[in-house]
C-alpha positions in Angstrom: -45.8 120.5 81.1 -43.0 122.9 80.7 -39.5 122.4 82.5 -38.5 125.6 84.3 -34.8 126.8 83.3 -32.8 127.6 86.1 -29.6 130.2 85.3 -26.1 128.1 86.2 -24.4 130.1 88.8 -21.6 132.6 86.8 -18.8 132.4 89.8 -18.1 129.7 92.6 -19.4 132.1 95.0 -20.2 130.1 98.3 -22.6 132.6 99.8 -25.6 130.7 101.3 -23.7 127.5 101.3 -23.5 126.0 104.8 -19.8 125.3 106.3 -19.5 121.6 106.4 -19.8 119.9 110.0 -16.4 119.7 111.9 -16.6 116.1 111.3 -17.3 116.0 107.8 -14.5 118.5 107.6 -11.9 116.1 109.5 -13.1 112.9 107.7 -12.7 115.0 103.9 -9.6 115.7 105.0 -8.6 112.0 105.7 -9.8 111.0 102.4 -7.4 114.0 100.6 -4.2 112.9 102.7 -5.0 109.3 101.1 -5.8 109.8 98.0 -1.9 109.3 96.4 -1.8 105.9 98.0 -5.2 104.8 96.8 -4.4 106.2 93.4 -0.6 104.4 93.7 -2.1 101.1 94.7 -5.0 101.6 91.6 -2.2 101.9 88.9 0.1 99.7 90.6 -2.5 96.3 90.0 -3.5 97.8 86.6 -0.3 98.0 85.8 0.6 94.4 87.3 -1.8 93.2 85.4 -0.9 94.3 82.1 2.5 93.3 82.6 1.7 89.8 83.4 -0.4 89.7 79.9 1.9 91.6 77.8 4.5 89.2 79.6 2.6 86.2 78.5 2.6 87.7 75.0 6.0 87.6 74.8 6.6 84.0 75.7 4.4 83.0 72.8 6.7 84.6 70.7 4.5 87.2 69.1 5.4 90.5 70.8 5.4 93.3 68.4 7.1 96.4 69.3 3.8 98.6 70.4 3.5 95.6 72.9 7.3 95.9 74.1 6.5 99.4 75.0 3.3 98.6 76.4 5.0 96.3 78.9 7.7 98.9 79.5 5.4 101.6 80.0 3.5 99.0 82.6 6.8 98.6 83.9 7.4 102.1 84.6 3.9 102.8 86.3 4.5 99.8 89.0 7.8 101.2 89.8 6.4 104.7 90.2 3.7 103.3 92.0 5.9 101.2 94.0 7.9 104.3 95.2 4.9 106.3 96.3 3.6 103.4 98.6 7.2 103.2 100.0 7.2 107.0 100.7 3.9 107.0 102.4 5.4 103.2 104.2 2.2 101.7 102.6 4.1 98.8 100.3 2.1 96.4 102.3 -0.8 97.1 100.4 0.4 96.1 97.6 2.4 92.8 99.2 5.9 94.5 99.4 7.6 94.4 103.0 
């Protein structure tokens, strides 16, 4: 049985593509407006995480240095994440008042 080969389209040309539905539309549009605080809470807990390992790391006493900028690094996302969520007046996701 032999698998047809179908050409991949050579432009993004919508022509024959059906609008979406006004409510599909509106709903998409939700989802885009939210996506920096979905992606700020995301790498905030990741981040949290990390830091709580890489902060358990050093109480044991064997940090190296990769690790202490690993831990600032994580350091640096949670507060950039942290500021996001407080622009949007979301830090309640993320427990913050």
């Amino acid at each position: 049985m032999a698998t047809e080969i179908v050409q991949a389209p050579t432009s993004a040309d919508r022509e024959g593509i059906a609008p979406l539905p006004a409510t599909a539309s509106s709903a998409l549009a939700r989802l885009h407006a939210a996506f920096p605080v979905v992606q700020a809470v995301s790498v905030y807990e990741t981040a949290a995480v990390h830091a709580v390992q890489l902060a358990a790391l050093a109480e044991s006493g064997q940090m190296s240095d990769l690790d202490a900028d690993s831990l600032a690094h994580a350091e640096e996302l949670k507060d950039g994440a942290r500021d996001t969520l407080a622009a949007a007046s979301r830090l309640d996701l993320i427990g913050g008042a």
